[in-house]
C-alpha positions as CSV (number, residue, x, y, z in Angstrom):
1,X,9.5,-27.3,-30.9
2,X,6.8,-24.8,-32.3
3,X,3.2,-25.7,-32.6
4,X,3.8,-25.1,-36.7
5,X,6.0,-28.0,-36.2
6,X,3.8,-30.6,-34.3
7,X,3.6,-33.6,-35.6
8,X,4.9,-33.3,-38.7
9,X,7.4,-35.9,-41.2
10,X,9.6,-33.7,-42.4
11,X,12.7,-32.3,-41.1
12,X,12.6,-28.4,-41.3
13,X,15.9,-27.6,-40.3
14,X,17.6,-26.9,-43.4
15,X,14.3,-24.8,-44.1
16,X,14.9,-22.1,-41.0
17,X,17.0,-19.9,-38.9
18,X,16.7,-19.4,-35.9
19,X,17.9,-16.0,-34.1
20,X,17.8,-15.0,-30.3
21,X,17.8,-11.6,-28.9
22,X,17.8,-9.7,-25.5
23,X,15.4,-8.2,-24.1
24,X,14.0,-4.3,-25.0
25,X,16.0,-5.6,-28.5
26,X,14.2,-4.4,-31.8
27,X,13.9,-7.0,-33.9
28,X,12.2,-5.1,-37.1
29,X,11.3,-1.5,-37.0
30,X,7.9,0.4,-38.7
31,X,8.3,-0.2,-42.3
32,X,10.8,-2.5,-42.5
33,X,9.8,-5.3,-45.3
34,X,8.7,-8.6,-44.0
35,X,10.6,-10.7,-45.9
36,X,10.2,-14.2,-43.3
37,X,7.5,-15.2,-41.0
38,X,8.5,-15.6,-37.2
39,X,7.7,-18.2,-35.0
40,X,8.3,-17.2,-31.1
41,X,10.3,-20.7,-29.7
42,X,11.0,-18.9,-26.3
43,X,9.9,-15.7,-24.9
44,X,7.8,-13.4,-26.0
45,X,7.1,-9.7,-28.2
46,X,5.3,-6.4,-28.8
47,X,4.3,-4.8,-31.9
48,X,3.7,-1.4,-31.1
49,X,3.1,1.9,-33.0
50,X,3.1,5.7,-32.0
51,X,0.4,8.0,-32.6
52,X,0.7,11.3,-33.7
53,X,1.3,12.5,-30.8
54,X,4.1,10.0,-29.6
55,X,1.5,8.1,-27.6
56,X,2.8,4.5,-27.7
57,X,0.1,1.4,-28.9
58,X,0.4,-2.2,-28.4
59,X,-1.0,-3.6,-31.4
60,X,-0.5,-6.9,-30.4
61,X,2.1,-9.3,-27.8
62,X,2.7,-12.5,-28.5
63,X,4.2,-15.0,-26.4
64,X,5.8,-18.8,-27.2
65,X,4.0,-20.6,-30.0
66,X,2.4,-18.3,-31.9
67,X,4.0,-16.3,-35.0
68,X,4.2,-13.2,-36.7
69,X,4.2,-11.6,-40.0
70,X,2.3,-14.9,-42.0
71,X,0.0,-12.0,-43.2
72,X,2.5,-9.5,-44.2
73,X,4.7,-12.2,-45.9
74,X,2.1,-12.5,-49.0
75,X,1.0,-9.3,-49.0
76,X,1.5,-7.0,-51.8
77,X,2.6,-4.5,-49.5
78,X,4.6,-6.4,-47.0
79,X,6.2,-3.4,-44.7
80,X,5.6,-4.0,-40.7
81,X,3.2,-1.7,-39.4
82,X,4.9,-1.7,-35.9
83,X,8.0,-1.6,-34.5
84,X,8.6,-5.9,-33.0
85,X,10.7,-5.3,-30.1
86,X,11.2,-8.4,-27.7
87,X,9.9,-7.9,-24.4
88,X,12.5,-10.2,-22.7
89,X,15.4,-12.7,-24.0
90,X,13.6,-14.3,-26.8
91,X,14.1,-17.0,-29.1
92,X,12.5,-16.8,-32.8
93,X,12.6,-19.6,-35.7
94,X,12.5,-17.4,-39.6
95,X,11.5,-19.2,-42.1
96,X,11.6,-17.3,-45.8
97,X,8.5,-17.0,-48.1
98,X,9.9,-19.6,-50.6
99,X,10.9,-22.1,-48.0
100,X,7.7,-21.9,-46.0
101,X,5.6,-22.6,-49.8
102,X,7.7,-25.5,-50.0
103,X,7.0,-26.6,-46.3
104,X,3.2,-26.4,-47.2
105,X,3.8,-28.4,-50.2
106,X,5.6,-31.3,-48.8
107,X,3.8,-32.3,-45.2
108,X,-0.2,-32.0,-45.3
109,X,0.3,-31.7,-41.3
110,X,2.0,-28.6,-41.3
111,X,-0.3,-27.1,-44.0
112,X,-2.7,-28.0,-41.2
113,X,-1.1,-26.6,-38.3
114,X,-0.2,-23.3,-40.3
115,X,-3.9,-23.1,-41.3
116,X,-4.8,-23.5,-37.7
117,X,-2.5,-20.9,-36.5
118,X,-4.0,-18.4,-39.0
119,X,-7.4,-18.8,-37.8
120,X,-6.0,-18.8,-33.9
121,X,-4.5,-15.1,-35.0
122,X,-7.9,-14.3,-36.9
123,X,-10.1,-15.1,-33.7
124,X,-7.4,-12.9,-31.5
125,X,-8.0,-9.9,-33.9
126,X,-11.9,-10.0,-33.4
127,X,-11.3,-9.9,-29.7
128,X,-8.9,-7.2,-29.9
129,X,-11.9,-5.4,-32.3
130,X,-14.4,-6.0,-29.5
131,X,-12.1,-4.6,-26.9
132,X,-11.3,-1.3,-28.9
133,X,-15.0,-1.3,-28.9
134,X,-16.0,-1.0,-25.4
135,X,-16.7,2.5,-24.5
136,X,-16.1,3.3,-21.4
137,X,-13.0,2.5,-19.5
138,X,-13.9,0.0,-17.1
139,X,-15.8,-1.9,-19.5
140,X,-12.5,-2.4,-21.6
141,X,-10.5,-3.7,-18.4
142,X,-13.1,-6.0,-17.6
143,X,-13.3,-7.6,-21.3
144,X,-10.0,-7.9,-21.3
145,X,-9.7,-9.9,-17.8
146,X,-12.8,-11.9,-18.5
147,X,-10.8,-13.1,-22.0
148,X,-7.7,-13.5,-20.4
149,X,-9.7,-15.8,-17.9
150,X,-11.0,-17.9,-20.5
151,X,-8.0,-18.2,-21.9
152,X,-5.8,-19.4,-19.0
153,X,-8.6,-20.8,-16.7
154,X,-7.6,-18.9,-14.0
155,X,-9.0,-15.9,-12.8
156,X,-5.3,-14.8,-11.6
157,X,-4.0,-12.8,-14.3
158,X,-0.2,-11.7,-15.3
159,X,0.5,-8.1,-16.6
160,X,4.2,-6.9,-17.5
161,X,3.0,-3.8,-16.1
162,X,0.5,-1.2,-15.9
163,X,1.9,0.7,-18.7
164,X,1.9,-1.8,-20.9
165,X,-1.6,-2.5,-19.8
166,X,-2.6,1.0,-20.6
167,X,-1.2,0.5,-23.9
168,X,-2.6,-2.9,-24.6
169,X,-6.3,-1.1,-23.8
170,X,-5.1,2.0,-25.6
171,X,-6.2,4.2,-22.7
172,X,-4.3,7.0,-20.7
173,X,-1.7,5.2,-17.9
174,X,-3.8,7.6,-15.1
175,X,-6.9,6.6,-16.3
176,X,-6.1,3.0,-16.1
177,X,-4.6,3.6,-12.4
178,X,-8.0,5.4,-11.3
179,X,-10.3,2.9,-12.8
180,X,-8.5,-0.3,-11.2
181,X,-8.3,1.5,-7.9
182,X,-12.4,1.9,-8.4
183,X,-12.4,-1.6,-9.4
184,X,-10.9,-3.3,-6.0
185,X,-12.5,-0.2,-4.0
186,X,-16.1,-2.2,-5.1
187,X,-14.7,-5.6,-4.7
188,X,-14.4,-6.6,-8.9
189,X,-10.7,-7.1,-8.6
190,X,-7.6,-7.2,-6.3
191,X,-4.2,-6.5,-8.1
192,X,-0.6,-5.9,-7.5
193,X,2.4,-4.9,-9.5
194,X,2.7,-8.3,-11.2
195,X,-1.0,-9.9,-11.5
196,X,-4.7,-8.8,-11.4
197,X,-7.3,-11.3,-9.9
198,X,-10.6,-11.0,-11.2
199,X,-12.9,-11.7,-8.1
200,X,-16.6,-11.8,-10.2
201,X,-18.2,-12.4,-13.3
202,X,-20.6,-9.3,-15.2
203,X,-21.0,-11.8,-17.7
């Protein structure tokens, strides 16, 4: 069951469908309209862009429980500004404009939970503000595993891979490779192909 759904009276069955896909799949390309918002019930998904210069961009991943497109879907201009693309077999509940207004009508608990969601998303975008932010290289790798930190409660933290790193801090993959190797040399971090441990605190 989705957080959206927690708790609430009503059955939303008859309200959704639900649609899996494999991984690398694209589930909506760059300007296709958003006609449903998505809610992630396994797995998880990238919305990424290209510059102009075919560098790629994560705008955002997001993993089991949270949604996508809520924004888009009452917008007067509701085309995807990213291609979602599932980063592994994933599972994802669509629920229509009109169905979702009757949802909210009917259970005060899900108009809760959906209002709750949007400012979880809101919060995520300021971070992702702050990160874009950071100047210098290694102050944007260490943001970003000091939120991930706080986030998990762990100071062991799980990438896909360095590329998609790279992308997620919108810096050059080489870059990224020379910085972390700087990192470990002075004793910040330790990492291998499939987690970075963040060994101290500059904040």
């Amino acid at each position: 069951m989705h957080n959206l759904y927690q708790s609430i009276k009503i059955d939303p069955s008859t309200y959704h469908v639900i649609k899996e896909y494999k991984k690398n799949e694209m589930i909506f390309n760059e300007g296709d309209l958003c006609r449903s918002v998505g809610l992630i019930i396994k797995g998880s998904v990238k919305i990424t862009t290209y510059t102009i210069c075919d560098q790629e961009y994560i705008i955002t991943l997001l993993t089991k429980d949270e949604l996508f497109g809520e924004s888009l879907l009452f917008s007067p201009n509701p085309q995807y500004l990213g291609h979602v693309i599932a980063l592994e077999d994933t599972t994802i509940c669509f629920i229509n404009r009109k169905n979702l207004l009757i949802l909210l009508q009917k259970d005060v608990v899900l108009l809760e939970n959906f209002l709750g969601l949007l400012a979880k998303k809101h919060l995520a975008t300021q971070e992702r503000i702050k990160l874009l932010l950071q100047k210098k290289i290694k102050e944007k790798i260490l943001f970003y595993l000091h939120e991930q930190v706080k986030k998990r409660h762990s100071n062991i933290i799980p990438i896909l891979s360095k590329e998609t790193l790279a992308c997620i801090l919108n810096i050059p993959r080489p870059s990224l490779s020379r910085e972390l190797i700087a990192l470990k040399k002075d004793k910040w971090l330790d990492y291998n192909r499939n987690y970075i441990i963040l060994l101290k605190k500059c904040r």
